[in-house]
C-alpha positions as CSV (number, residue, x, y, z in Angstrom):
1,X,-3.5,-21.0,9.2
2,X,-6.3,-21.8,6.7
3,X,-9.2,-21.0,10.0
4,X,-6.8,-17.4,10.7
5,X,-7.3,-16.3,6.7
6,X,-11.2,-17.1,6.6
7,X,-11.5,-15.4,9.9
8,X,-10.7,-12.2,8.0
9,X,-13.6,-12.6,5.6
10,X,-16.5,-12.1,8.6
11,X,-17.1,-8.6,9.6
12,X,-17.2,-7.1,13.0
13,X,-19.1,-4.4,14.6
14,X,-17.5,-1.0,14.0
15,X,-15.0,0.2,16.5
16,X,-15.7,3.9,18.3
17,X,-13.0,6.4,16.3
18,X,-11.4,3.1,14.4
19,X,-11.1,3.6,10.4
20,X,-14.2,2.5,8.2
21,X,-14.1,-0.5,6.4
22,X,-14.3,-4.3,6.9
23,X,-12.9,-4.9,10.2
24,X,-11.1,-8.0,11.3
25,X,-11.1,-10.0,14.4
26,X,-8.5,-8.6,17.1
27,X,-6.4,-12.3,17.6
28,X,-5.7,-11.7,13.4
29,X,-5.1,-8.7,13.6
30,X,-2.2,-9.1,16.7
31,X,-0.6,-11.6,14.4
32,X,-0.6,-9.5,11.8
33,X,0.7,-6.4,14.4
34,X,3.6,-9.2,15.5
35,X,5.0,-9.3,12.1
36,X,5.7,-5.2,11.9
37,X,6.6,-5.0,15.8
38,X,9.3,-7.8,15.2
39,X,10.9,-6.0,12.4
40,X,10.7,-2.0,12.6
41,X,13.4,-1.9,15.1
42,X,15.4,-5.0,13.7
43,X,18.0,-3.8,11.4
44,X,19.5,-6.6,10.1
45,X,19.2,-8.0,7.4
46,X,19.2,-4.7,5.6
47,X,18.9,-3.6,1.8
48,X,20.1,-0.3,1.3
49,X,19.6,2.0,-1.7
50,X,22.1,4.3,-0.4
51,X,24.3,7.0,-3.3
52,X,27.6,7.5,-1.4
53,X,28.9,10.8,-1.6
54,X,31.8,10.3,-0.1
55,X,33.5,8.4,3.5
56,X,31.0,10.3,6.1
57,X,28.2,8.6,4.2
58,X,29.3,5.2,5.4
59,X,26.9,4.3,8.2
60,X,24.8,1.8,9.5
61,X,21.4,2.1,8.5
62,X,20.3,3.3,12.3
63,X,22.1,6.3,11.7
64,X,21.0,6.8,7.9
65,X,17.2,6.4,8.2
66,X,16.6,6.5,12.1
67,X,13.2,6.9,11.7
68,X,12.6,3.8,9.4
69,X,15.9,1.7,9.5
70,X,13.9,-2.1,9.7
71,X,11.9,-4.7,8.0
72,X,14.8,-4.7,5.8
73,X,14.9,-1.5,3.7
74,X,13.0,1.6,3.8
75,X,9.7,1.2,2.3
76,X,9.0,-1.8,4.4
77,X,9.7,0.0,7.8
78,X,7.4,2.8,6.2
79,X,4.8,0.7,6.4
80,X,5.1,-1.4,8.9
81,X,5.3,2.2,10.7
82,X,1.6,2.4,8.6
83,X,0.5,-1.4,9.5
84,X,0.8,-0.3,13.3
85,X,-0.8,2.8,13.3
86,X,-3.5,1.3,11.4
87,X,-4.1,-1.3,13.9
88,X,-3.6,0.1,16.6
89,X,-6.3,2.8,15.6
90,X,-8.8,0.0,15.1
91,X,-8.1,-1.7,17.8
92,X,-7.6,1.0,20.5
93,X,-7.3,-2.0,23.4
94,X,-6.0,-4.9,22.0
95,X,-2.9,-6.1,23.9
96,X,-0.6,-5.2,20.9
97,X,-2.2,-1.7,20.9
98,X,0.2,-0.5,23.4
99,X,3.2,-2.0,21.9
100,X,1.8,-0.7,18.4
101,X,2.0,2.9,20.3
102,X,5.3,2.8,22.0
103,X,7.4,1.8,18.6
104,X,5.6,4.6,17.0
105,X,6.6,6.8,19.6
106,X,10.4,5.3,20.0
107,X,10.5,6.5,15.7
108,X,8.2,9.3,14.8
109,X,10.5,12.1,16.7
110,X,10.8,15.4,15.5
111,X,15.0,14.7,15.6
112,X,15.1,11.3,14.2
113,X,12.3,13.1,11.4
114,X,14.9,16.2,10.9
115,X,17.8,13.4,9.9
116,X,14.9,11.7,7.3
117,X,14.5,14.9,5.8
118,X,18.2,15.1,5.3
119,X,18.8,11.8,4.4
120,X,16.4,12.0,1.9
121,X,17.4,15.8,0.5
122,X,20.8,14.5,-0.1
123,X,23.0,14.6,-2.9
124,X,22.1,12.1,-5.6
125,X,18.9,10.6,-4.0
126,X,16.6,12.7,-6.3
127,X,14.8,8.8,-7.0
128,X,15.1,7.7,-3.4
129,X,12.3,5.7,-3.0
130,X,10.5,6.9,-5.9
131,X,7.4,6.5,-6.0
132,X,6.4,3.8,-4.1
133,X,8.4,4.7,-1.1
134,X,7.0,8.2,-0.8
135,X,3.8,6.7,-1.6
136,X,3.7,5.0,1.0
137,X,5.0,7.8,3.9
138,X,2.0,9.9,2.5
139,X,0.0,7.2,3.4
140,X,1.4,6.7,7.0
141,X,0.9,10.2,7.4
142,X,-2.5,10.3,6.4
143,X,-3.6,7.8,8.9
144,X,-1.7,9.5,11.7
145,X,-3.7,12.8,10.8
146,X,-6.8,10.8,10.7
147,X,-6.4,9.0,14.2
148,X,-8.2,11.6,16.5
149,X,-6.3,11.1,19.5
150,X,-3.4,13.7,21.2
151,X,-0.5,10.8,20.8
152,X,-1.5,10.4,16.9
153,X,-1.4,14.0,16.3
154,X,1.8,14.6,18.1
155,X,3.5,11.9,15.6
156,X,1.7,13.4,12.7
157,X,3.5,17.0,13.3
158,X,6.6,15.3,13.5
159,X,6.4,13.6,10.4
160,X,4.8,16.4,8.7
161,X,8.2,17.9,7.3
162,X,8.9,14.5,5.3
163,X,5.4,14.6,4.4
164,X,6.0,17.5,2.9
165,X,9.6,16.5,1.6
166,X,7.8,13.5,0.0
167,X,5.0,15.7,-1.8
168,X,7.5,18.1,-3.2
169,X,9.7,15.1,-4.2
170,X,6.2,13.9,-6.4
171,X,5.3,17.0,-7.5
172,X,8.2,17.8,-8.9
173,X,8.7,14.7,-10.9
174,X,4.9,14.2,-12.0
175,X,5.0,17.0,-14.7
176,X,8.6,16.0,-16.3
177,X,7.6,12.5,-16.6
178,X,6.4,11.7,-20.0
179,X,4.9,7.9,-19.6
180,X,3.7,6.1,-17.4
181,X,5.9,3.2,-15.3
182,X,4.1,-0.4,-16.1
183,X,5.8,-2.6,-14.4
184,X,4.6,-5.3,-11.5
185,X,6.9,-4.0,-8.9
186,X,7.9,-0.9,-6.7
187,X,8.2,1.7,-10.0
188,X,4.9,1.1,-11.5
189,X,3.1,5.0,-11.3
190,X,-0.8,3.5,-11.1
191,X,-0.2,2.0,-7.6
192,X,1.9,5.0,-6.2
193,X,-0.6,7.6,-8.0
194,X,-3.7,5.6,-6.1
195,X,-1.9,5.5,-2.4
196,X,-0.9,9.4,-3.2
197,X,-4.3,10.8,-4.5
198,X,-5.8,8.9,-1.6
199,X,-3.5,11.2,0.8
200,X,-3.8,14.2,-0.9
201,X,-7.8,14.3,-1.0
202,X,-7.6,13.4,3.1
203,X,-4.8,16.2,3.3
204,X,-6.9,18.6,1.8
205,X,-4.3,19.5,-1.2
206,X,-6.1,20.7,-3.8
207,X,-2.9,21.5,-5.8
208,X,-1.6,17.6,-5.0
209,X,-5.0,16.3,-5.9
210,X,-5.5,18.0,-9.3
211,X,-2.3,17.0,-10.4
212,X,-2.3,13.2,-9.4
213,X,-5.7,13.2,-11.3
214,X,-4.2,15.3,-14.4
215,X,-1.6,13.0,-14.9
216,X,-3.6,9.7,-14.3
217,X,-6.0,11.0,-17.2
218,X,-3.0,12.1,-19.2
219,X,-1.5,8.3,-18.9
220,X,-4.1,6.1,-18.8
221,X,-7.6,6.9,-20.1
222,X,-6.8,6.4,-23.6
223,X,-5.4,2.8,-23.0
224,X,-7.3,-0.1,-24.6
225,X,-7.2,-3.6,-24.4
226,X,-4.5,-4.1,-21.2
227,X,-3.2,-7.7,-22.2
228,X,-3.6,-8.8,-18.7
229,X,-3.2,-12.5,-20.3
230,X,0.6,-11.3,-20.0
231,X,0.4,-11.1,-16.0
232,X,2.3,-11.7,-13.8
233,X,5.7,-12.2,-14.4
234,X,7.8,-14.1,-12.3
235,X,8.6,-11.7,-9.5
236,X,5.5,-9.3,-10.0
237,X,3.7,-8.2,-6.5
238,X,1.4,-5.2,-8.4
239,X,-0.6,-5.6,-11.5
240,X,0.1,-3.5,-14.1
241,X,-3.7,-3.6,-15.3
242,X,-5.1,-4.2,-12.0
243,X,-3.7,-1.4,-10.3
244,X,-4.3,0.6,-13.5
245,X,-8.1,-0.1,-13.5
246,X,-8.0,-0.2,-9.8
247,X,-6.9,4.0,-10.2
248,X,-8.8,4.9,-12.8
249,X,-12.2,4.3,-10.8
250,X,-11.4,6.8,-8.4
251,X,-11.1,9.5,-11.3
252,X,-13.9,8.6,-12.7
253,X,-17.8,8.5,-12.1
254,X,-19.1,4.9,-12.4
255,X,-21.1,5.1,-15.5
256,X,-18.3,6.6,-17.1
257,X,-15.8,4.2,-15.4
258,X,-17.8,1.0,-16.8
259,X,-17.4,2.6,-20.9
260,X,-13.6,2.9,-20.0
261,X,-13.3,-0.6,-18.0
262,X,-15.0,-2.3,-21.3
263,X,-12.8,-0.9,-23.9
264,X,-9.5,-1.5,-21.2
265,X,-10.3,-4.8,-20.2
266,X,-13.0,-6.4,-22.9
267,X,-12.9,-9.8,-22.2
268,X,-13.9,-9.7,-18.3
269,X,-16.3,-12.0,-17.7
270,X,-20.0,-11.2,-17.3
271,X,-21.1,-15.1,-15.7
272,X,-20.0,-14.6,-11.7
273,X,-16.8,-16.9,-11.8
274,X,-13.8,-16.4,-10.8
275,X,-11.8,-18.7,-13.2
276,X,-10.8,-16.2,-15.3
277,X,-8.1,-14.5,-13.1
278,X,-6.4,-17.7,-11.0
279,X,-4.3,-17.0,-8.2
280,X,-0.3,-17.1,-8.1
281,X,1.6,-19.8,-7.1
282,X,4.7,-19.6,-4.9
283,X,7.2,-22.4,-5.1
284,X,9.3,-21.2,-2.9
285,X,8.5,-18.5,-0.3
286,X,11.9,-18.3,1.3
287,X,13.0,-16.7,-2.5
288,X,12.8,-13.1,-1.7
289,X,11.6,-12.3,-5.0
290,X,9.8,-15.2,-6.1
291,X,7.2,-14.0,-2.2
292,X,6.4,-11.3,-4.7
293,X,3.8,-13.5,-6.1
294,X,2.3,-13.8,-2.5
295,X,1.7,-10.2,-2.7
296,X,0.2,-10.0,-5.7
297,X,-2.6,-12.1,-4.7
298,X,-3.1,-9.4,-2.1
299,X,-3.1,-7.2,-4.1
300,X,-5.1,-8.0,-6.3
301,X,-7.6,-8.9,-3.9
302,X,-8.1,-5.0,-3.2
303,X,-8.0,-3.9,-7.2
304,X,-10.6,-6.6,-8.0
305,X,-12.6,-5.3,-5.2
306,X,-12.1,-1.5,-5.9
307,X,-12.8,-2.3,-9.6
308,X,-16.1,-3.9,-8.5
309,X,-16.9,-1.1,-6.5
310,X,-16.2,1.8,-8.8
311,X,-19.1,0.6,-11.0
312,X,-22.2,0.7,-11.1
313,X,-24.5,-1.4,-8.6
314,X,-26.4,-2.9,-11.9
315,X,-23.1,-4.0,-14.0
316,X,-23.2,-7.9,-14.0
317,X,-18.9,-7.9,-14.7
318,X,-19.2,-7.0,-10.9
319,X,-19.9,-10.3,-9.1
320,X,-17.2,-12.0,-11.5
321,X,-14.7,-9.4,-10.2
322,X,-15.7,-10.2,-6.7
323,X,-15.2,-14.1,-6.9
324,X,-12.0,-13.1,-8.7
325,X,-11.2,-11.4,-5.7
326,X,-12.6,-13.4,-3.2
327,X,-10.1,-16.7,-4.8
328,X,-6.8,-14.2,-4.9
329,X,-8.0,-12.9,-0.9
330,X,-8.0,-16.2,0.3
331,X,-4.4,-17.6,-1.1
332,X,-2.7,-14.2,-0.2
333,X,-4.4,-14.4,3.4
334,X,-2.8,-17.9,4.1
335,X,0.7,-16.6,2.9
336,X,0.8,-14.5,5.6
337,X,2.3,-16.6,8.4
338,X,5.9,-14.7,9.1
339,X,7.4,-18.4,9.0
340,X,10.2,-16.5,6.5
341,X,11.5,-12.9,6.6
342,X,11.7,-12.6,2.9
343,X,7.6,-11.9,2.9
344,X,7.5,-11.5,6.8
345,X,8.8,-8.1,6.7
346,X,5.9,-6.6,3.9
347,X,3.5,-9.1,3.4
348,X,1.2,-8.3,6.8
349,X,0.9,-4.5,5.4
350,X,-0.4,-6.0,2.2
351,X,-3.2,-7.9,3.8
352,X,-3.9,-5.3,6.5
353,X,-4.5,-2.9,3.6
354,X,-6.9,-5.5,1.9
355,X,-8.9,-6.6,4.8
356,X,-9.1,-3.4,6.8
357,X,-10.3,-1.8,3.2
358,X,-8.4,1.2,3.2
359,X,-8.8,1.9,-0.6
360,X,-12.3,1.4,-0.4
361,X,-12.4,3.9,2.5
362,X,-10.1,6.8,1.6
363,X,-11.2,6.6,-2.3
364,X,-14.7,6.8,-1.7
365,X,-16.2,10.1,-4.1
């Protein structure tokens, strides 16, 4: 598995019409397609986060969601949806491509969309999903609507009314919420607000865009000193100062990001190692919460590397955010081997997102 993970660290040459970014080599990047194709049409094991508003609401999740009823629970088949889509768009004729195409298809229907919509308008869901969820369908709609080809755009209007469902569900929260969410796992705001300004620059919403950036300078540009000593908990798979610093840099030009960065976090290191961040351990990956912590190394992987590239060229805290990131890339890479469904199901969007370098790529001023 170790040869698979430092395979992802070469590049290869750009792909016509494929995403920008570091590419991977097509035999990772089928493995990596295998894990979302082996769960966006399995239903079972499923976690619901279902309000029952009475008997009629008692339904297998196939009939709830039909759109994203694997991998589990809703956000995971939302991107493993994403995962596909994004691989298959790089690699256009890879053998999983087609595949990678036909479960898109099978979901992204303009009926199975209208009962999403429904599902997610429903009494006493007004949190469903929120915001990492929704997040994350902007995100799988963005790529759809960046994918230049008739199948990709066909799929994109069909999702476009839960794409607009799930930017009405944000914008209506974003102004009546008063603090920001700093937690390491699925209701932290900073890695939500950096998936959905992402979207909402690619989608052209100006409105979306102005208020994503309003309320990121609101919550977090006065923050000092993030005690990142404190990270992670136990079951964290986001940063909470990571992913903080990691959205800040795309609201902020680089000279100005690299004042904020030294007041937020002071003690970075200036000498080129990496020892100051260590990876996360897992224990046990068969614990679904304790494979948080394989995440997190992804994760990080992308925040170090969006931090380093949000300042400027000549800042010397760059190459020890890079080794950081480097050390955290390789660990989360070899996590990734689907040998248990607890991080099968989520982690191969995680390290798709970090080696394909779509935050790089969509964040770029």
């Amino acid at each position: 598995m170790l040869a698979h993970a430092l395979s992802l660290l070469s590049l290869a040459a750009p792909v016509s019409g494929a995403p920008s970014g570091p590419a991977v080599d097509v035999a990772t990047a089928a493995r990596f397609a295998d894990l979302a194709l082996g769960c966006v049409a399995r239903e079972y094991p499923n976690k619901i986060a279902h309000v029952l508003n009475g008997d009629p609401d008692v339904k297998p999740p196939r009939e709830l969601t039909p759109a994203f009823f694997g991998c589990f629970d809703w956000h995971s088949a939302v991107h493993g949806h994403w995962l596909l889509a994004r691989l298959a768009r790089t690699f256009p004729d890879a053998a999983f491509a087609r595949a990678a195409r036909a479960a898109l298809g099978r979901s992204l229907t303009p009926e199975k969309i209208a009962t999403e919509v429904g599902y997610l308008e429903g009494g006493g869901r007004a949190s469903f999903e929120r915001p990492y969820g929704l997040a994350w369908l902007l995100q799988l709609a963005g790529e759809l609507r960046e994918w230049r080809t008739d199948e990709a755009q066909v799929w994109a209007a069909a999702l476009e009314p839960l794409e607009r469902a799930a930017a009405r569900r944000l914008a209506e929260w974003l102004p009546k919420l008063t603090r920001p969410i700093r937690v390491g796992e699925h209701s932290q705001t900073a890695f939500a607000f950096g998936l959905a300004l992402d979207w909402a620059r690619g989608a052209g919403d100006r409105d979306g865009t102005a208020l994503l950036e309003a309320r990121t300078r609101d919550f977090y540009l006065g923050d000092r000193d993030c005690p990142l000593g404190y990270e992670p908990s136990g079951e964290d798979f986001l940063s909470p100062c990571l992913a903080e610093a990691d959205l800040v840099r795309r609201v902020l030009a680089p000279d100005a990001y690299a004042r904020w960065l030294r007041s937020f976090l002071p003690r970075l290191p200036r000498d080129g190692s990496g020892r100051w961040l260590p990876p996360a351990v897992v224990t046990d990956p068969s614990d679904p919460k304790l494979a948080h912590l394989d995440g997190l190394n992804l994760s990080r992987a992308w925040m170090l590397e969006g931090m380093a590239a949000g300042l400027p060229q000549a800042d010397r805290r760059r190459l020890s955010l890079v080794a950081a990131a480097r050390a955290h890339r390789e660990a989360g890479l070899r996590s990734v081997t689907g040998e248990h469904y607890e991080g099968g199901h989520w982690l191969g969007t995680f390290a798709v997102y970090l080696v394909t370098g779509r935050g790089l790529a969509s964040a770029r001023r």
